[in-house]
C-alpha positions as CSV (number, residue, x, y, z in Angstrom):
1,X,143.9,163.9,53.0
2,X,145.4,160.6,51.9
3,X,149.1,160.4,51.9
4,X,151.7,157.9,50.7
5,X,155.4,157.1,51.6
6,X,157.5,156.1,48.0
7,X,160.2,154.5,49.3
8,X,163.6,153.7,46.4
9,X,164.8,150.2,46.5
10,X,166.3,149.7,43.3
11,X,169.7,151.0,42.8
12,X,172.5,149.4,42.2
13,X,173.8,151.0,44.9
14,X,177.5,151.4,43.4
15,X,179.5,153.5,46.3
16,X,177.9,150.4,48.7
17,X,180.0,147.6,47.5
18,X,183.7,146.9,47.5
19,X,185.7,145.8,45.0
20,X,186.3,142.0,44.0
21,X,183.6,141.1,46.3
22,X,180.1,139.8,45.8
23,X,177.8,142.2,45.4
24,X,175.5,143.6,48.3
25,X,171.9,145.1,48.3
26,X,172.3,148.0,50.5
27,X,168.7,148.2,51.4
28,X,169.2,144.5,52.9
29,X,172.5,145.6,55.0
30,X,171.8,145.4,58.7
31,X,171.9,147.8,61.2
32,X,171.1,147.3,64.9
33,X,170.4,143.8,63.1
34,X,167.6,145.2,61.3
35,X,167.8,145.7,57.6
36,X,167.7,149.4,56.6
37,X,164.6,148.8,54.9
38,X,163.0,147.8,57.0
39,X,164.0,150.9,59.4
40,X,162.7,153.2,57.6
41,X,159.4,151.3,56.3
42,X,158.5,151.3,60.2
43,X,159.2,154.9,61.0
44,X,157.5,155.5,58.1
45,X,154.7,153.6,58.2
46,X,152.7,155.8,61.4
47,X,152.7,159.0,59.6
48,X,151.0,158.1,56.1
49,X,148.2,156.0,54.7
50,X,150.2,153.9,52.4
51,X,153.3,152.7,51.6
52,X,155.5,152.1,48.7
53,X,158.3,150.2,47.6
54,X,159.2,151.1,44.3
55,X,162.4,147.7,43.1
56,X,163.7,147.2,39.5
57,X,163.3,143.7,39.2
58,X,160.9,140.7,39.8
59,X,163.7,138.8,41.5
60,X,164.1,142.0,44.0
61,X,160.2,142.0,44.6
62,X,160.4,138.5,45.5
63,X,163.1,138.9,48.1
64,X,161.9,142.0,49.7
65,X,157.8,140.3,50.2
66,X,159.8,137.6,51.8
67,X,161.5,140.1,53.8
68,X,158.3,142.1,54.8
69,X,156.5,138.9,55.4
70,X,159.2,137.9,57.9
71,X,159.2,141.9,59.9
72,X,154.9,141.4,59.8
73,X,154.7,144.0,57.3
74,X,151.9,143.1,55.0
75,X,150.4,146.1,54.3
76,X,153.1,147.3,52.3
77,X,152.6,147.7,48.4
78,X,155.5,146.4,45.8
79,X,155.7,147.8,42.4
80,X,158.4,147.3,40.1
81,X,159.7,150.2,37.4
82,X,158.3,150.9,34.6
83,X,160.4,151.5,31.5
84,X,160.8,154.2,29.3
85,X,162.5,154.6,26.1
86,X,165.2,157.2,27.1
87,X,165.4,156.3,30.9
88,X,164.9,152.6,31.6
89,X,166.2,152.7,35.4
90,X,166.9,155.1,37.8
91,X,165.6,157.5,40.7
92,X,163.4,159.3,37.9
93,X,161.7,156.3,37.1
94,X,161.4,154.7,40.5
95,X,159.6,158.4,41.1
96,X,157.1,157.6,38.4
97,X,156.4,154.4,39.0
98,X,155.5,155.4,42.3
99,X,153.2,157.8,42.0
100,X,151.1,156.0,39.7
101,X,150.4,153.5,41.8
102,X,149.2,155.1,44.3
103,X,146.3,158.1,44.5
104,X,147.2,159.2,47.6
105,X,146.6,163.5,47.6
106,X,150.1,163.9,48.7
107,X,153.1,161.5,48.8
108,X,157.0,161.6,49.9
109,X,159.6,160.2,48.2
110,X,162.5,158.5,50.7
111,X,165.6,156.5,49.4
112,X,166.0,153.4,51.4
113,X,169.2,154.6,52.8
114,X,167.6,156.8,55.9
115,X,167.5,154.3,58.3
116,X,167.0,157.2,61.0
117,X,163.9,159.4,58.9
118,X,162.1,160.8,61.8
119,X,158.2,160.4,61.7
120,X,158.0,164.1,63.0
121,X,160.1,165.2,60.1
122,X,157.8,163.4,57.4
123,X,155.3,165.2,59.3
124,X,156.9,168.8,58.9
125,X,157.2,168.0,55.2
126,X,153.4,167.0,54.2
127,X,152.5,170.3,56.0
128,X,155.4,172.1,54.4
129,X,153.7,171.0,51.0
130,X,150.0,171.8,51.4
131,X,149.6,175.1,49.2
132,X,152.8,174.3,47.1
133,X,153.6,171.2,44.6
134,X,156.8,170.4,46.3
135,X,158.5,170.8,49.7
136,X,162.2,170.0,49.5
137,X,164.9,170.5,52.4
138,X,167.7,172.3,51.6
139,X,171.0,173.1,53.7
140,X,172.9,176.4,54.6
141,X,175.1,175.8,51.3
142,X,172.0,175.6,49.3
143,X,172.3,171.6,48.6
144,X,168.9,170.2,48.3
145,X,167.7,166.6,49.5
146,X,166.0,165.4,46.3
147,X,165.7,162.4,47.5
148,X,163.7,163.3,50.7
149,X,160.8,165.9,49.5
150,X,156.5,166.0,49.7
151,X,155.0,166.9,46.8
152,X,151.4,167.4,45.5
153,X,150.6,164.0,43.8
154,X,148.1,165.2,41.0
155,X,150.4,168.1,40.3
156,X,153.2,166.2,39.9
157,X,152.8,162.7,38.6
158,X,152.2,164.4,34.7
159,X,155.1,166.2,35.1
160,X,156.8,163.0,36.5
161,X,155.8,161.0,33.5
162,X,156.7,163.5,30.9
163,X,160.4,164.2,31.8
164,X,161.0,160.5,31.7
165,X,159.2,160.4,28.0
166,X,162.0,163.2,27.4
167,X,164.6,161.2,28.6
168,X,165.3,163.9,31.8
169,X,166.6,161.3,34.3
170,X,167.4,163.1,37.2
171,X,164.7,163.6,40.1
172,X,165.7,167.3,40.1
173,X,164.3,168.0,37.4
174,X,160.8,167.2,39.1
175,X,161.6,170.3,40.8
176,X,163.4,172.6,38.4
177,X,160.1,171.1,36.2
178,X,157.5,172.6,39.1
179,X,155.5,175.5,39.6
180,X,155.4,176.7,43.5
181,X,158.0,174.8,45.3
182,X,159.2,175.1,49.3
183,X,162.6,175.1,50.0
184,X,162.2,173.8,53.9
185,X,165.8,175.3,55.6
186,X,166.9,172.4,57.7
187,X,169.1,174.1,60.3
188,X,166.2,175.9,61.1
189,X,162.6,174.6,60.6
190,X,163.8,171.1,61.1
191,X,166.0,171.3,64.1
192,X,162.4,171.2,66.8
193,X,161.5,168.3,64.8
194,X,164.9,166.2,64.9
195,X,167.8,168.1,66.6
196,X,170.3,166.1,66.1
197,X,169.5,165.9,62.3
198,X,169.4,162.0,62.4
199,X,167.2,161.8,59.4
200,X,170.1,162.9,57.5
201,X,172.4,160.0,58.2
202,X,172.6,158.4,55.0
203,X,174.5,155.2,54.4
204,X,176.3,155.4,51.2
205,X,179.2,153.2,51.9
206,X,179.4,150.4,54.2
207,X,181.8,152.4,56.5
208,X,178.8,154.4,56.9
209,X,177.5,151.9,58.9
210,X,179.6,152.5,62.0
211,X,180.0,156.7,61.4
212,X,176.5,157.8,61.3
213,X,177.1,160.9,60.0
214,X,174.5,163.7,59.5
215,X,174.9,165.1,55.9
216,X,173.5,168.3,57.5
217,X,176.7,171.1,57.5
218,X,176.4,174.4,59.5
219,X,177.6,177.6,57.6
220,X,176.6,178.9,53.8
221,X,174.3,181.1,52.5
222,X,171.0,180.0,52.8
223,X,169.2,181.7,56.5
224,X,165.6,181.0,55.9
225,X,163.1,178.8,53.8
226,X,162.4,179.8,50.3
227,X,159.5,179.6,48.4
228,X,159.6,179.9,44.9
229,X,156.4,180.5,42.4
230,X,157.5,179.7,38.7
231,X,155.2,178.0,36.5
232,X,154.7,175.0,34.4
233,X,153.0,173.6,31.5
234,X,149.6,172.6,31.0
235,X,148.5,169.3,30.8
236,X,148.0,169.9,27.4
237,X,151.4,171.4,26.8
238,X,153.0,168.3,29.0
239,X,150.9,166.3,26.2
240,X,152.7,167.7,23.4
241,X,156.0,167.6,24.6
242,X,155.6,163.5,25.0
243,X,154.0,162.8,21.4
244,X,157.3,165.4,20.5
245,X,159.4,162.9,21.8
246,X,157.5,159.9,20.4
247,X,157.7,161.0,17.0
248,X,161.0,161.8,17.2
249,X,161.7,158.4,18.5
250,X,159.6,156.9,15.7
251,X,161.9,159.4,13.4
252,X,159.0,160.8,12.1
253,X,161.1,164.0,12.3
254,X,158.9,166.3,10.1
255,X,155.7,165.9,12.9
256,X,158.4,166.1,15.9
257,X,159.4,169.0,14.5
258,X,156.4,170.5,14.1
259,X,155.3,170.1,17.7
260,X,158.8,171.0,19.2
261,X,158.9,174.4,17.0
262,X,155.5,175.5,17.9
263,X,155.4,174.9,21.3
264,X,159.2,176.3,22.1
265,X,158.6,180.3,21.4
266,X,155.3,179.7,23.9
267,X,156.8,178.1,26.9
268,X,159.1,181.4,26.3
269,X,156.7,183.6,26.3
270,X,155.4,182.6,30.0
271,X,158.7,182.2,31.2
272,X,159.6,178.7,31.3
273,X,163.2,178.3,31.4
274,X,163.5,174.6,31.9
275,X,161.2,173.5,30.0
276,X,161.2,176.0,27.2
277,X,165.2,175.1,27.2
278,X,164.0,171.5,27.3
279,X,161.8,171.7,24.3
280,X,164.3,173.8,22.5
281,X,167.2,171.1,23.0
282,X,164.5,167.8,21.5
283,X,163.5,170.7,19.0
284,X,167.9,170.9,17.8
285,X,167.8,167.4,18.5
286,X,165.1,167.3,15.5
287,X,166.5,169.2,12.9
288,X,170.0,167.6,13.3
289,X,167.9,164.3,12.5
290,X,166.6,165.8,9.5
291,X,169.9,166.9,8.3
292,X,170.8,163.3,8.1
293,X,168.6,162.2,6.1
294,X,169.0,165.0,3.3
295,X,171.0,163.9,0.3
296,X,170.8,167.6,-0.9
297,X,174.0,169.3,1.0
298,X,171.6,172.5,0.8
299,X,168.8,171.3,2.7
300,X,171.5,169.2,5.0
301,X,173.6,172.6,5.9
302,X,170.0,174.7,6.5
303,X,168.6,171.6,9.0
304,X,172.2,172.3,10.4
305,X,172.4,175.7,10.7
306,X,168.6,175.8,12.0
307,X,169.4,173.3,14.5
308,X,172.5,175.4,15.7
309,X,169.9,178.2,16.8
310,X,167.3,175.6,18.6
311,X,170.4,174.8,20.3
312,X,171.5,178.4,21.2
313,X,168.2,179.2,22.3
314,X,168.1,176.1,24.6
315,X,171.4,177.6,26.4
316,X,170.0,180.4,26.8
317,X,166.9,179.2,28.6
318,X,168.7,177.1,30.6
319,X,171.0,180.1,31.7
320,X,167.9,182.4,32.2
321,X,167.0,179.4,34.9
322,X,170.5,179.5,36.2
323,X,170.1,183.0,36.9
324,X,167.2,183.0,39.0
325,X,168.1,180.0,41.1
326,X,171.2,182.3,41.7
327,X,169.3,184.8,43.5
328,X,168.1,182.7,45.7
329,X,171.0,181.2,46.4
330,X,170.1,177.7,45.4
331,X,173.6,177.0,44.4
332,X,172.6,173.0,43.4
333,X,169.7,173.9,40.6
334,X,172.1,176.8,39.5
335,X,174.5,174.1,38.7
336,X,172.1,172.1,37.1
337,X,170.6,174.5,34.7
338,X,174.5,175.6,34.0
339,X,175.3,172.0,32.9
340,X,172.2,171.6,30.5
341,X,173.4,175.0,29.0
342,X,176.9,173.6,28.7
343,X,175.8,170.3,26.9
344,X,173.3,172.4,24.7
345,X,176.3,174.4,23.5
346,X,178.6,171.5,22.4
347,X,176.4,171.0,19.4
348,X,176.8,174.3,18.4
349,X,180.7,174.0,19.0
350,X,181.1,170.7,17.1
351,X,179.2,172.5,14.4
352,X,181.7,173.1,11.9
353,X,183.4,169.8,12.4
354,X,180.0,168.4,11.6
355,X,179.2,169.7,8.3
């Protein structure tokens, strides 16, 4: 079994600098005059097979080989983003890119910003995954570290690819977009591997340099480890949903159309919230397209009013999700799926104002 560590250099890391001064690359700051890159690129590095660096530029690959070739690290592998239409840069991306570049059997994804990651952790993570697509930890108030999780690579990297075709740009969705996922309870099944919780220390601002603060908070909820078994699309279905989105990007809105309303009512029928909610909202998306390029008002007003109910039926999709990660008390994907029901509701609001 072949894994990989994907590790996220390429942010713009906002909450890092401070105003009216030059701008810093956090994943170059120094701690214990070491950059944090480079700490976690060697706790990493005895656990897996491989590692990644996923950067958004050429001029940040440059730096960072210069960098590794100073530490000794040569064995590391530089990639840089790829774009997509509706997401050009971001975790979701830096996701992607990752794992297609590597064909590792399982991989991790790690933000630069863990300087303390402990190898026994990344450990209890692979293992966490085997059986499942994803293993995520998440913490007594049901917060989830999306940004620290194991996941399947060949399950995953479709998926991974098709929400950024969609335009999805949040690496949630990976898991909200997943079929059997681990929720690993940190207080718990992590505390023999790291007991003071030091893989948690993640340095957002440059105060955070001297606090060292572990994100992980005692008290909620959440007791155990969950493991939830939803489903997803085929890889034919994922297939469809991307030339969906290429069409519609193309504005051949008749074809988009046609995929979008087809394949809606059957990722319904098994279930699929998320992605049945995202296929509704590219399917209002679709028809509101249509409606502006109808010089007949009839034909504009039933695209409309067509478009309205794609919409409605997207909210409710995304609210059936919201329901069931309320049961299991995974209070950050509940909030999620709430928003995309919120956002696919203010077409249907503006409506009138519209016509």
């Amino acid at each position: 079994m072949r894994k990989a560590a994907i590790i996220l250099a390429g942010g713009q890391s906002k909450r890092f600098q401070v105003k009216g001064e030059r701008w810093i690359d956090k994943a170059l700051a120094e701690l214990f005059d070491k950059p944090l890159l480079i700490h976690i690129i060697e706790r990493v590095m005895p656990v897996v097979d491989e590692t990644i660096i996923c950067v958004n530029s050429q001029t940040r690959k440059l730096k960072y080989s210069r960098l590794l070739q100073h530490y000794s690290n040569k064995d590391v592998k530089l990639c840089i983003d790829e774009h997509f239409t509706f997401v050009k840069k971001g975790p979701a991306v830096a996701i992607t890119t990752g794992l297609k570049a590597t064909d590792a059997d399982y991989c991790i994804i790690l933000p630069c910003d863990t300087p303390f990651i402990q190898p026994s952790v990344v450990e209890y993570l692979f293992n966490a995954v085997k059986g499942a697509d994803i293993a995520v930890p998440i913490h007594p108030k049901g917060k989830l570290e999306t940004l620290m999780m194991t996941c399947k690579r060949s399950n995953i990297v479709h998926i991974a690819e098709t929400l950024c075709e969609l335009g999805r740009d949040r690496p949630d969705d990976l898991i909200r977009g997943a079929s059997e996922i681990i929720f690993v309870y940190t207080v718990s099944e992590l505390k023999n591997c790291d007991p003071e919780f030091k893989s948690f220390i993640n340095i957002n601002s440059q105060e955070d340099l001297n606090r060292l603060t572990t994100r992980v908070v005692k008290g909620g909820p959440i007791r155990e480890s969950i493991n939830l078994n939803l489903c997803c699309p085929t890889e034919s279905e994922l297939g469809e949903l991307e030339m969906g989105s290429k069409y519609y990007l193309q504005k051949n809105f008749l074809k988009a159309l046609t995929i979008f309303s087809s394949l809606s009512p059957r990722l319904e029928s098994m279930g699929l919230n998320f992605w049945g909610g995202i296929s509704r909202d590219k399917e209002g998306e679709t028809l509101f397209g249509l409606s502006g390029r109808q010089g007949d008002v009839k034909m504009r007003e039933d695209y409309y009013v067509k478009g309205e109910v794609a919409f409605k039926k997207a909210a409710e999709n995304y609210a059936s999700e919201a329901e069931i990660y309320d049961k299991n008390q995974i209070e950050f994907l509940s909030k999620r799926a709430r928003a995309d029901r919120l956002w696919c509701q203010r077409p249907v609001n503006d409506f009138n104002n519209v016509i």
